[in-house]
Each structure stands twice: as C-alpha cells, then as structure tokens.
C-alpha positions in Angstrom: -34.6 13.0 17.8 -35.3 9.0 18.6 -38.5 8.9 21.0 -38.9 5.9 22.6 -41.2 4.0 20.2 -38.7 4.8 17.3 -36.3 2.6 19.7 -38.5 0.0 19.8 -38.5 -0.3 16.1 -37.6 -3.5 14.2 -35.5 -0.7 11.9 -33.8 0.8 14.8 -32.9 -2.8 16.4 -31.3 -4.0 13.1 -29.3 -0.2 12.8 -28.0 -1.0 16.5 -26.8 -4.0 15.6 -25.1 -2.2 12.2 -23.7 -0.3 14.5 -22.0 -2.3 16.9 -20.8 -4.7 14.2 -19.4 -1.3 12.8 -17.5 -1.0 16.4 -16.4 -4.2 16.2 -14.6 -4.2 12.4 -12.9 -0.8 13.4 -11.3 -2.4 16.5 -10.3 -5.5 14.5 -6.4 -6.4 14.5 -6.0 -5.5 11.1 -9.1 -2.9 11.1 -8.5 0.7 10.1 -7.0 1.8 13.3 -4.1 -0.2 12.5 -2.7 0.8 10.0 0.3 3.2 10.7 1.9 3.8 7.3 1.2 3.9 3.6 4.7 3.8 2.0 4.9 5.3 -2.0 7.8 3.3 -3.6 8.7 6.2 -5.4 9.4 8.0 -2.2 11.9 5.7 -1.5 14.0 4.6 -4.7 16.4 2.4 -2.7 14.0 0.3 -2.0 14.2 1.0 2.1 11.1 1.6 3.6 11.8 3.0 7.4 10.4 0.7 9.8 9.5 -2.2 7.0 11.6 -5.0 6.3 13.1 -5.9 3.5 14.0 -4.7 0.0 10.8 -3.3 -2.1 11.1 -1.9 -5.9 9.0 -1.4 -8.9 8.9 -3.4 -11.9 6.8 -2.5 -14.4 2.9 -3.7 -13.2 4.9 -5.3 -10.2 6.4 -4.9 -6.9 9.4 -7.0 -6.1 10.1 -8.1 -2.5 13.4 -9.0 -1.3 14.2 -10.3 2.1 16.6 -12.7 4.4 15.9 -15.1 7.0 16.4 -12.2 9.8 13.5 -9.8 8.2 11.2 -12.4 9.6 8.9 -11.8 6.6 6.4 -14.3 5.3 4.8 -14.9 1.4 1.6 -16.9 1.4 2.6 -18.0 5.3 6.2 -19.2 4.2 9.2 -17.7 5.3 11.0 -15.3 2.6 14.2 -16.1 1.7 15.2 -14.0 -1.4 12.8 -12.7 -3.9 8.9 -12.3 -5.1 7.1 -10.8 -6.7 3.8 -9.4 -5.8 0.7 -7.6 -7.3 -1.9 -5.8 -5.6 -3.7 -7.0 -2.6 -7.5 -7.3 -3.4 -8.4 -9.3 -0.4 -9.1 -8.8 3.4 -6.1 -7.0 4.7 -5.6 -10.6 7.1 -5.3 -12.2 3.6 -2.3 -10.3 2.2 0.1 -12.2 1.0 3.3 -10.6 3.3 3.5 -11.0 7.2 5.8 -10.5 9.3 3.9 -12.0 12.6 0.9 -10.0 13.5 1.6 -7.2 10.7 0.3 -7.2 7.5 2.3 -5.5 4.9 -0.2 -5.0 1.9 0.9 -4.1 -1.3 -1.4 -0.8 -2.8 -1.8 0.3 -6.4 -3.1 3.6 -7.2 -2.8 5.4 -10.4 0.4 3.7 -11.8 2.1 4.1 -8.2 3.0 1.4 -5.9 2.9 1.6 -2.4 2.9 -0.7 1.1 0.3 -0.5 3.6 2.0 -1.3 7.1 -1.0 -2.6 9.9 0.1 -3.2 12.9 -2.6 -4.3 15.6 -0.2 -3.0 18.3 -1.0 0.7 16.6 -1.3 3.4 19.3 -4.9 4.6 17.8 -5.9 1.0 18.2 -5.0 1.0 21.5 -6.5 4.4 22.2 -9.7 4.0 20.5 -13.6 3.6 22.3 -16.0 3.6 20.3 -17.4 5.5 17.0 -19.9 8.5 18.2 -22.6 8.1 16.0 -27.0 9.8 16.3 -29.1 7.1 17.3 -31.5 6.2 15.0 -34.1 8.6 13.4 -36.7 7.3 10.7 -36.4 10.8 9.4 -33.2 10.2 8.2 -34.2 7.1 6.1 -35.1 8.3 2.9 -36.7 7.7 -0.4 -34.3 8.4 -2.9 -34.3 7.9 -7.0 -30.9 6.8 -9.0 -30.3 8.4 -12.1 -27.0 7.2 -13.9 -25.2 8.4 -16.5 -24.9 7.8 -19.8 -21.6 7.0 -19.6 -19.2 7.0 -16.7 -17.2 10.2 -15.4 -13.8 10.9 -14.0 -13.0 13.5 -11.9 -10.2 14.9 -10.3 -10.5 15.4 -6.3 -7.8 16.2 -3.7 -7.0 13.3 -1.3 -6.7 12.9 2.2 -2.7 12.8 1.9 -2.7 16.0 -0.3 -2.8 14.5 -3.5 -5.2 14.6 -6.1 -6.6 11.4 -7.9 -9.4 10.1 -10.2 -12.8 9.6 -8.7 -15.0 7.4 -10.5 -18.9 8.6 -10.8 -21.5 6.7 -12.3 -24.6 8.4 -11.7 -26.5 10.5 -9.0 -28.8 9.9 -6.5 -32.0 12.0 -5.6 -33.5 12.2 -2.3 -35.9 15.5 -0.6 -35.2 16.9 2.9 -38.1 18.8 4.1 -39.5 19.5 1.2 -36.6 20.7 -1.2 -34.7 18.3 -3.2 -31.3 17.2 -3.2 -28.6 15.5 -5.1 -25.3 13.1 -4.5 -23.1 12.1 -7.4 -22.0 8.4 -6.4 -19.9 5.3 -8.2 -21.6 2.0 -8.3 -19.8 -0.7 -6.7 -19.5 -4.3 -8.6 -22.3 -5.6 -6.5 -24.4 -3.0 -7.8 -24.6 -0.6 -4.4 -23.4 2.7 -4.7 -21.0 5.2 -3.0 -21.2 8.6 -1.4 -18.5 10.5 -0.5 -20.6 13.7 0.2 -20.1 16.6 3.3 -23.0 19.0 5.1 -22.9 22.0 7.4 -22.3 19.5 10.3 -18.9 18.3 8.2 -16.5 19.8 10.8 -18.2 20.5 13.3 -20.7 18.6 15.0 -19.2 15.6 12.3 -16.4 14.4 10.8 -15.1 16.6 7.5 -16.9 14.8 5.3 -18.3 11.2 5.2 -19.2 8.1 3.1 -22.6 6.6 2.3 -23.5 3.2 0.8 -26.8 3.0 -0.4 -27.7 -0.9 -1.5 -28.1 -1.8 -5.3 -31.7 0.4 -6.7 -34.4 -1.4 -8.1 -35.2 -1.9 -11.5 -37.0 1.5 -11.3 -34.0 3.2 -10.0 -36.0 3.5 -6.5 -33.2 2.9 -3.6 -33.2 3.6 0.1 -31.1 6.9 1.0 -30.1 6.0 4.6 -28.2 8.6 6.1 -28.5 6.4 9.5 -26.0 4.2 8.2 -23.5 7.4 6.9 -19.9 6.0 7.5 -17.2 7.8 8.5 -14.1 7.1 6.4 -11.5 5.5 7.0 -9.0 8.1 7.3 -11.2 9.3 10.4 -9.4 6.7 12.5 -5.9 6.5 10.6 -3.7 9.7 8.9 -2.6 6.9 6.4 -5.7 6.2 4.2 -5.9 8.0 1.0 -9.7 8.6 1.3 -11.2 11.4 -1.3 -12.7 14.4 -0.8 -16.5 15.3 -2.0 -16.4 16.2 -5.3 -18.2 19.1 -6.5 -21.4 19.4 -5.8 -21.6 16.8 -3.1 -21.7 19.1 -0.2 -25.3 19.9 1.4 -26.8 22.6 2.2 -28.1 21.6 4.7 -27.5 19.6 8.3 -27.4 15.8 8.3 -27.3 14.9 12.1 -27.7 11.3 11.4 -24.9 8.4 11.1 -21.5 8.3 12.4 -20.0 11.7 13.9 -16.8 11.1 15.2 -14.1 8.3 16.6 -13.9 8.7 20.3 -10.8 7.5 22.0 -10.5 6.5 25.7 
C-alpha cells in the first residue's frame, strides 16, 4: 500500500509518468487497441483476406501483394498498381510498408507462416477504451534480483493466445526474494540486453489479468538487475483478441500474490 511519502518519491514520480506514457502508446492510432485482425495466409489459399484488400500469397520467404487502383492500397506511400513483394515488417506498425489511408496492414512472420496484421484506429476497443487499471506505486515491489543465464539458449513449446503452440525463446532466469523465500522467472534477453518475463501469480485472473509481461533492464556485469514488478505490463492481447502473445512457460507462475503493475484495461 503507497502512504503518502512513498508518493512523494522521486521513484514513484518517474513510475507515474511510466505509466501515463503507457496510457498514452495503448491509445495510439496504430497502438494495440487497434488492431482488429491477424490473417494466416494459409487460412486463406486464394489469397482473399475478408475485409482486406487486395490479392496476398506465399512465396517461399515472401509474401506477394497484388492490388488495383480501386483497393486504395499504398507500398512505401505510393499507390499499388499490380504487384510486390514484401517481407516482414520489423518497424513501428506506422512504418509498415502497406496502407491503405489510416490502416496499416503489416505483414507478420512466425514459425515459417505468413500472416497480415490489419490496424485500424477506427477499432471499436479503441474507441471503447479508458485507461489501463494498474497498483500505484509500492517500493516493496521493486526488487533486488540476480540473472543467471544459461549455458546455452532453450526453446520451448508454449500454447498461444490464439490456441496455437509456438517456440519461446529462454536465455536464462532471473532470481528475486519475496518475504523472505526465494523465487525464480525464466526470461529471453532482448538485443539490447533487457530481458523478458512472461510470468502469472495467484492474482492472474482474478484481481489481474491471466498472466503478464515484465521487462527488467539489461543486468550488470555481476548479473545484479532491478526486478520491478511496478512496471509489470499487461500484454498485448489484454487490449486486442488478435495478438499471438504466449503463455508462462513452466515454472513461471508464482506462488504467490503480485499486487503490483498493471491489472486490467478499463473501458468507458
């Protein structure tokens, strides 16, 4: 529980300000809450994707795109007339390479399998949305916590938000103590060196989301890194049915209550 000298912390100041810059990138125009449809390419062999315009197929480590003057599509901010082809999208989702006026159709790769991301700032969750419910601030919940990776890097198999199970990359794990008893998170390490939680507590469904992310910075060179469950994301499935996100893998699911971070999305 936050007293009132806790809010008048340096630390809580700069997590309120996390936090409302969290607000703010969910309600973007191409923020999570807009995206209204992840399209598999194998789903649809013709190449007609309901709702989406134009003509999209496989080839190979490719997707081609195929469109006329009247799909109103654009490549690289130039009308389409006739055929691309496109990779992946690694960018901003504002950045994608295929428009078609405020939408952003990105093009996803996942395991072999090609898909297209539809966002679409006119969503309805975007226009339903509030705010995230998230715990103010509680030093408790800012944790010392020791990184010890692997010797080599592991792959396992987890069931996705859509049903599906895919590879989840693990590099290591993470060790932290709540009230006195010590705890663990397996997490990947980012290419800037940060790490990533996907991890659930006996809040997950409940009082909280299902399960949540966490993104501890980079450790130092003694593996020391800040375990900040203040700053424990919901992901990004919480605010559209579309995303892919993974589940915990095993052993990432506490045993006990985290009533810190985000909770839930609240819509008005």
């Amino acid at each position: 529980m936050s007293t009132d000298a806790q809010q008048d912390s340096e630390e809580f100041h700069d997590w309120q300000r996390w936090h409302e810059g969290r607000i703010v990138a969910v309600a973007a125009p191409h923020g999570p809450l807009s995206l209204t449809g992840t399209h598999w390419l194998a789903d649809h062999p013709e190449g007609l994707i309901p709702a989406v315009p134009g003509l999209w197929r496989e080839d190979g480590d490719e997707v081609v795109l195929v469109a006329t003057p009247e799909d109103g599509l654009t490549v690289d901010a130039e009308p389409l007339d006739g055929e691309v082809r496109l990779g992946a999208d690694r960018g901003p989702i504002d950045a994608s390479r295929v428009a078609q006026g405020e939408r952003r159709l990105v093009v996803l790769s996942r395991e072999g399998l090609w898909a297209v991301r539809d966002f679409d700032p006119q969503s309805p969750a975007r226009q339903a949305f509030r705010t995230v419910d998230a715990t103010p601030y509680d030093p408790k919940w800012s944790l010392d916590g020791t990184f010890r990776p692997y010797g080599s890097d592991r792959t396992v198999r987890v069931e996705n938000a859509d049903g599906r199970e895919r590879g989840l990359g693990l590099s290591g794990e993470i060790a932290f103590t709540v009230d006195g008893a010590e705890h663990t998170l397996q997490v990947a390490v980012e290419p800037d060196g940060s790490l990533w939680a996907v991890f659930a507590d006996t809040t997950s469904g409940n009082s909280s989301y299902r399960f949540r992310f966490l993104r501890p910075p980079a450790p130092d060179g003694d593996g020391r890194v800040r375990v900040d469950f203040n700053r424990a994301l919901l992901p990004p499935c919480a605010f559209a049915d579309h995303f892919i996100c993974p589940f915990p893998p095993p052993g990432n699911t506490l045993t006990v209550p985290v009533p810190a971070g985000e909770r839930n999305r609240i819509d008005g």
